[in-house]
C-alpha positions as CSV (number, residue, x, y, z in Angstrom):
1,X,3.3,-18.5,-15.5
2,X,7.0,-19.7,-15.3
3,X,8.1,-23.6,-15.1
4,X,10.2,-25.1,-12.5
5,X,13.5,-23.3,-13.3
6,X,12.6,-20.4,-15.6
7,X,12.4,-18.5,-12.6
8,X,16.2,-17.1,-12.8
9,X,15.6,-15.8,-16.3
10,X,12.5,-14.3,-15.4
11,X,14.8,-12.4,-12.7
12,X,17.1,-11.8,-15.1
13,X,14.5,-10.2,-17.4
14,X,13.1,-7.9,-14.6
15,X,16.3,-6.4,-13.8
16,X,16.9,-5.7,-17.1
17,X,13.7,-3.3,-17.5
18,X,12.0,-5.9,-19.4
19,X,8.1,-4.6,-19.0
20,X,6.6,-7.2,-20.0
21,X,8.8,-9.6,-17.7
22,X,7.7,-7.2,-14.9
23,X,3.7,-7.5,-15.6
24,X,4.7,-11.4,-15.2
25,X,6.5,-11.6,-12.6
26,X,3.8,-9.5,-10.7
27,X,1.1,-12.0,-12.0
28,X,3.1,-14.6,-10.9
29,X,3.7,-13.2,-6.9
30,X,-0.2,-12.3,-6.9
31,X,-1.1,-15.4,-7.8
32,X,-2.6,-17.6,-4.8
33,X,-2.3,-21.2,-6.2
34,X,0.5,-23.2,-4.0
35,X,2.7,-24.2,-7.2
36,X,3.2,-20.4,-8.4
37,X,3.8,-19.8,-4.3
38,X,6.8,-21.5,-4.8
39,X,8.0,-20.3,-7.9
40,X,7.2,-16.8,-6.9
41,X,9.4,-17.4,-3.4
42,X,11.8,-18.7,-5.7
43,X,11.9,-15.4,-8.2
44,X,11.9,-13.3,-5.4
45,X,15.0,-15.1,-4.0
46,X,17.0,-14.5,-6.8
47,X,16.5,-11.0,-6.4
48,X,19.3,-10.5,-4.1
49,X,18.6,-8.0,-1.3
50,X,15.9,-4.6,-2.2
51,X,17.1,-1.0,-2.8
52,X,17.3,1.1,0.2
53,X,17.8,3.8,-2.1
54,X,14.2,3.5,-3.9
55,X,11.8,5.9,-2.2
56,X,8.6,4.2,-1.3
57,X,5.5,6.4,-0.5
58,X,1.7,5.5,0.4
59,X,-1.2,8.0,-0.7
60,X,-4.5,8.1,1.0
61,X,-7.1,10.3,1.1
62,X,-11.4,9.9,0.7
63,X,-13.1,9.2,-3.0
64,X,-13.3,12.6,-4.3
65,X,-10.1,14.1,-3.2
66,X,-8.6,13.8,-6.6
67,X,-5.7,11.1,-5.6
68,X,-5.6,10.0,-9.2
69,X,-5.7,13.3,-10.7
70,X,-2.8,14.3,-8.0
71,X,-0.4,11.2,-8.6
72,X,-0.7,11.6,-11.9
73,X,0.6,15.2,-11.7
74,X,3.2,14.6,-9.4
75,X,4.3,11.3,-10.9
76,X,4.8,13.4,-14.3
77,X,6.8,16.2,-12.2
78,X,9.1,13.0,-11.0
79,X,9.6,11.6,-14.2
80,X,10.7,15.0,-15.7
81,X,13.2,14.9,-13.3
82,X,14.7,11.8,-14.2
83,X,13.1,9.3,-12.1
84,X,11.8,5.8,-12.8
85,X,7.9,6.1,-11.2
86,X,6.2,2.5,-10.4
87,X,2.6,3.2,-9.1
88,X,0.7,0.4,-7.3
89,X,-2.9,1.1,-7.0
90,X,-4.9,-1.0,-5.2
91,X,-8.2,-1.3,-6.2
92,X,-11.4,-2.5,-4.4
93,X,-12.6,-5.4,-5.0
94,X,-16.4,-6.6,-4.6
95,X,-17.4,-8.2,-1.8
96,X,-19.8,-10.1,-3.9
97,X,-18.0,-11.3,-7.2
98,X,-14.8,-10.8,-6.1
99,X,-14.5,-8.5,-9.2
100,X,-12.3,-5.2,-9.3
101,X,-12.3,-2.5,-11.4
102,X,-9.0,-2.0,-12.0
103,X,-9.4,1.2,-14.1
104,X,-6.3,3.0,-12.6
105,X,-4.6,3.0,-16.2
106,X,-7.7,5.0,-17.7
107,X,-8.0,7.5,-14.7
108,X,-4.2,8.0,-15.3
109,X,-4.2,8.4,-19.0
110,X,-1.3,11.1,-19.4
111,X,1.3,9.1,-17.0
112,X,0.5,5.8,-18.5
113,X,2.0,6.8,-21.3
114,X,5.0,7.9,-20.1
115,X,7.8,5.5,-20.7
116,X,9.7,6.1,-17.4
117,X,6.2,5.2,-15.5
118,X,4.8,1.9,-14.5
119,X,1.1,1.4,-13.5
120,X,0.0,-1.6,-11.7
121,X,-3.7,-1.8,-10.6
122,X,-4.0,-4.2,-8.3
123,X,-7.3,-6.1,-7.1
124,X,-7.7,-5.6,-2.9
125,X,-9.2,-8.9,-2.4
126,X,-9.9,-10.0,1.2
127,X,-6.9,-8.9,2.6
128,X,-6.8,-6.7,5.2
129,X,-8.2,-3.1,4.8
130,X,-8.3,-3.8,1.4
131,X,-4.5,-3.8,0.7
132,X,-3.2,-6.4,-1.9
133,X,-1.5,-9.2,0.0
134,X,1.3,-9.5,-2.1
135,X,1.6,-5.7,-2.7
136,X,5.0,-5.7,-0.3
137,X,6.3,-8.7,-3.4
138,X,5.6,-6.0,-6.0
139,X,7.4,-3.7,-4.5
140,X,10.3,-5.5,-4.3
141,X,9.6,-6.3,-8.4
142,X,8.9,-3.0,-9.5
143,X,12.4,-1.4,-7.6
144,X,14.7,-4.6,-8.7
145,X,13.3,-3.2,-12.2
146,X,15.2,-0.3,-11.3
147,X,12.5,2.0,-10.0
148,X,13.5,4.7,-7.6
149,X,10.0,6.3,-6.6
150,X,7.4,3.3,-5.5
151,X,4.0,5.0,-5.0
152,X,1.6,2.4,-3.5
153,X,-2.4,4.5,-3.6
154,X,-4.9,3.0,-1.0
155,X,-8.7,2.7,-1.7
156,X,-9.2,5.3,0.8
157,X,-11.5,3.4,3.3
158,X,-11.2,1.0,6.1
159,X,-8.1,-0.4,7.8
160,X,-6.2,0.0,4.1
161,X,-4.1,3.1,5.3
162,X,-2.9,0.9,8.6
163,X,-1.4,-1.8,6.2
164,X,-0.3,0.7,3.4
165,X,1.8,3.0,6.3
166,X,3.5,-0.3,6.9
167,X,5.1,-1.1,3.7
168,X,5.9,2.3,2.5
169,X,8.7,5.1,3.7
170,X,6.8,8.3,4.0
171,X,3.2,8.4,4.2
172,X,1.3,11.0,2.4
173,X,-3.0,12.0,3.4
174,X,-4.4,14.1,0.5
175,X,-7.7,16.2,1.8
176,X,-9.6,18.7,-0.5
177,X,-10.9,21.8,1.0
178,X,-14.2,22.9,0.5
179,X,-16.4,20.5,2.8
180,X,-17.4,22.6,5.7
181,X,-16.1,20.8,8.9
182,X,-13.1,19.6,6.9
183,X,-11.6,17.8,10.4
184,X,-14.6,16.4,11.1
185,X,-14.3,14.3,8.4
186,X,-10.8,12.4,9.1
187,X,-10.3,10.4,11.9
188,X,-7.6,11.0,14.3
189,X,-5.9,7.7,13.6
190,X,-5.6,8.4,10.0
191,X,-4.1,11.8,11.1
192,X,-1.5,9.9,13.2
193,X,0.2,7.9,10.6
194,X,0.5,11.0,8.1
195,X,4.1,12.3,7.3
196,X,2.8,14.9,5.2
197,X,-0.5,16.5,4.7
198,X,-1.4,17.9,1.4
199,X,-4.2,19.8,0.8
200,X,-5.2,19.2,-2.8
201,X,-7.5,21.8,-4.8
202,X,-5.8,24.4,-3.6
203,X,-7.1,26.9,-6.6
204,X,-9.3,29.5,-7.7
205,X,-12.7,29.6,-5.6
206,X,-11.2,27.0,-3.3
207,X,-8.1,28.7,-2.5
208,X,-8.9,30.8,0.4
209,X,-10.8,27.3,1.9
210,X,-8.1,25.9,0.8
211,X,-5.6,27.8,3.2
212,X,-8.0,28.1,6.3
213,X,-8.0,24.2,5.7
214,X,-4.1,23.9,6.4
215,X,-4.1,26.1,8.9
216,X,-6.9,23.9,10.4
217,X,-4.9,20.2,9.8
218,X,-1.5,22.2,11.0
219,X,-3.1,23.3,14.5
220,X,-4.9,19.5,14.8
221,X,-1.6,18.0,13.8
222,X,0.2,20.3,16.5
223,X,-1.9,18.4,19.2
224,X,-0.8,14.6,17.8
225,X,2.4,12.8,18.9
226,X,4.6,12.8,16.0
227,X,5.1,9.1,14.6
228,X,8.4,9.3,13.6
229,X,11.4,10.8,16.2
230,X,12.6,14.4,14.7
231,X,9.9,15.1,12.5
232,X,7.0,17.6,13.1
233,X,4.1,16.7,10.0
234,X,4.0,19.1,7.5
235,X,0.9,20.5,5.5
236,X,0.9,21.8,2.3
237,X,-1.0,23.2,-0.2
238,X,-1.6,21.9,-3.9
239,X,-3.2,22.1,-6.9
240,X,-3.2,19.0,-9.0
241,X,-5.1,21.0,-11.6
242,X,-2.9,23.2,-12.6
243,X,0.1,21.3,-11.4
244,X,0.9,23.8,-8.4
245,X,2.8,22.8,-4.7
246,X,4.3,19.7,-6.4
247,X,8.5,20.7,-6.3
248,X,7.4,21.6,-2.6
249,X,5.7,18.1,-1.9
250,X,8.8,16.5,-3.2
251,X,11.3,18.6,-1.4
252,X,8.9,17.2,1.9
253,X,9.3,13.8,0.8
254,X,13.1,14.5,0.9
255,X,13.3,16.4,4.6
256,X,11.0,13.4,5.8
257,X,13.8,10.5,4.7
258,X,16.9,12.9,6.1
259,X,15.0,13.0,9.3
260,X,14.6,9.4,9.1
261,X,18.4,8.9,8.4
262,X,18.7,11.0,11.6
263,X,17.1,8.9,13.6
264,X,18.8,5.7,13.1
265,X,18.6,5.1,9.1
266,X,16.0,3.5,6.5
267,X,17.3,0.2,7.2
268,X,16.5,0.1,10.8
269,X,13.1,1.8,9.9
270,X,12.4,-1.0,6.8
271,X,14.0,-3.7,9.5
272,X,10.9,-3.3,11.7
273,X,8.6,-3.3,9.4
274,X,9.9,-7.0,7.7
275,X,9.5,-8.1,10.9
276,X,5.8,-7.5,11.5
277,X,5.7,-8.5,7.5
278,X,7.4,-12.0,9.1
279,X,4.5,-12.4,11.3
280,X,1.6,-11.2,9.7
281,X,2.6,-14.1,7.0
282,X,2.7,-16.5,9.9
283,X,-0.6,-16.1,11.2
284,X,-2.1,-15.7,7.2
285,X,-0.1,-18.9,6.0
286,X,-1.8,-21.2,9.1
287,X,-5.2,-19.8,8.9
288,X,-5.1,-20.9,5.3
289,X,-3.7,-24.6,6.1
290,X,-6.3,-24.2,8.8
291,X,-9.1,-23.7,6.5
292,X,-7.9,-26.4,3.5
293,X,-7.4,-29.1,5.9
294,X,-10.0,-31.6,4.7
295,X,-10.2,-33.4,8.1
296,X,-11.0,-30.1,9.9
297,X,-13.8,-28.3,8.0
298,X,-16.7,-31.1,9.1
299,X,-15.5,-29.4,12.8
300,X,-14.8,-26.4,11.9
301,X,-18.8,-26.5,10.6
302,X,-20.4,-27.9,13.7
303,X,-18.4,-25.5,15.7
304,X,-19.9,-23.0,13.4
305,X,-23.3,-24.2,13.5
306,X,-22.9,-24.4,17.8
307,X,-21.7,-21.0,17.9
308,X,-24.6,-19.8,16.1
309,X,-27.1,-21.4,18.0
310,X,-25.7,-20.1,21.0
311,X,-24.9,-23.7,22.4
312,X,-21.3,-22.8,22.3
313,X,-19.1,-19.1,22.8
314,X,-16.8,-18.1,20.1
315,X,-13.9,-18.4,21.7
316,X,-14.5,-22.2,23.0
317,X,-15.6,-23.1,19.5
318,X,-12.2,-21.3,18.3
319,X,-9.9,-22.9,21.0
320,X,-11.7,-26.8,19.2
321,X,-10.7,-25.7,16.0
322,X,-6.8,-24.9,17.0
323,X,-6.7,-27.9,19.6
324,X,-7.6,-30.1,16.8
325,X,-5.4,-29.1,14.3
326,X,-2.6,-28.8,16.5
327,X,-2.9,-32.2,17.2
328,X,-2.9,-33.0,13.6
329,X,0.2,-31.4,12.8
């Protein structure tokens, strides 16, 4: 970790497409302990403003839909046309341990090898839907590095999509054909925030499933109020195996951010989303003082232990807990 006022060189370093500065630097945001808070705050500082020309997409889809296999595929299409790839997977973490796999790297052999991509696995931790606190930081890291294309790859369960949608430009839901009542299988809300809907799998027995798939997700998506102004989602078929639909993905990507641009520009779009990043640190910053103050955890115990037994409701065992803490402060 860096020392009161190595944090400039470290920034220094990162903007130069130092890797290994990078890895650091990302450590360093991750990390939770309060001293590395502060030098992290003060790293990302001397970054100077983000790129509004980096592209910055999320990926969901269920385990089994081949998002590693199809990221890798389509990061290696995006690298052969001259862009700088940083992928941020975020990995789930047990609930148990607090371990995480983090095997990103080995399911993504090919493209982490490629010197114009960067593969960060990330552990999900408690956050919520399993979606790297700090992941926003990184991104911020990874395109100061000089990264146009930011992919950030959810876990594929829970609220995870929610928070991912919220931190990225263009939001792409990967589904695989194949699985009888394919739309029984995707909830509505998930369909909501998708941009762009790629079939993936889209070849040889699968094909013809694959195509009465889209036609499928295209009528369902027909019947859901777009999510951003001027743009109608699109679905697409592709074929991570033998690297088919990609160009056409891309191109998607593209039409998605010009509509965007249309309807009042990224940096309105990225403004709102900083300020419900504002808040959401607001309430995560005071539910941690909350639970480290020292004089507040012997309460915040009996109001546990009342609550349990029924002697008290939730919400008046809450309203103690705040009342008391506000006083303290």
């Amino acid at each position: 970790m860096t020392k009161g006022g190595d944090q400039g060189r470290l920034a220094k370093a990162v903007v130069g497409g130092d890797r290994r500065a990078l890895a650091r630097a990302i450590t360093l945001v991750e990390s939770t302990r309060a001293d590395h808070r502060r030098q992290a705050e003060a790293l990302l500082s001397s970054l100077g403003p983000g790129r509004d020309e980096a592209i910055r997409l999320g990926i969901t889809g269920a385990p089994g839909v081949g998002k590693s296999s199809f990221i890798e595929t389509f990061g290696q299409h995006l690298t052969g046309q001259g862009h700088k790839l940083a992928v941020l997977a975020v990995d789930p973490s047990s609930s148990r341990t607090g371990g995480s796999i983090l095997g990103d790297k080995t399911r993504m052999p090919d493209l982490s090898r490629d010197a114009n991509a960067f593969i960060r696995p990330s552990p999900a931790g408690a956050s919520l839907g399993g979606v790297a606190r700090r992941t926003r930081d990184v991104i911020r890291l990874v395109e100061a590095a000089g990264h146009d294309v930011v992919i950030v790859e959810t876990v594929g369960v829970g609220q995870s999509e929610y928070a991912v949608a919220d931190m990225v430009d263009v939001f792409l839901l990967l589904v695989a054909p194949g699985g009888g009542d394919e739309l029984q299988g995707i909830k509505r809300g998930i369909m909501e925030l998708a941009d762009l809907l790629l079939v993936n799998k889209a070849d040889g027995g699968l094909l013809k499933a694959a195509r009465h798939a889209a036609a499928d997700y295209a009528s369902a998506l027909s019947l859901i109020r777009p999510k951003a102004s001027g743009w109608r989602p699109e679905v697409l078929l592709v074929s991570a195996l033998r690297r088919e639909g990609l160009a056409e993905a891309w191109a998607a990507v593209g039409r998605f951010r010009a509509a965007i641009e249309q309807a009042g520009g990224l940096a309105l779009h990225r403004a709102g989303q900083a300020r419900r990043w504002l808040w959401e640190e607001v309430e995560e910053n005071l539910l941690a003082a909350l639970k480290s103050d020292p004089a507040i955890a012997a309460l915040a115990a009996e109001m546990e232990r009342r609550a349990a037994a029924g002697e008290i409701t939730p919400s008046a065992a809450a309203a103690a807990i705040l009342e008391a803490f506000l006083k303290r402060g």
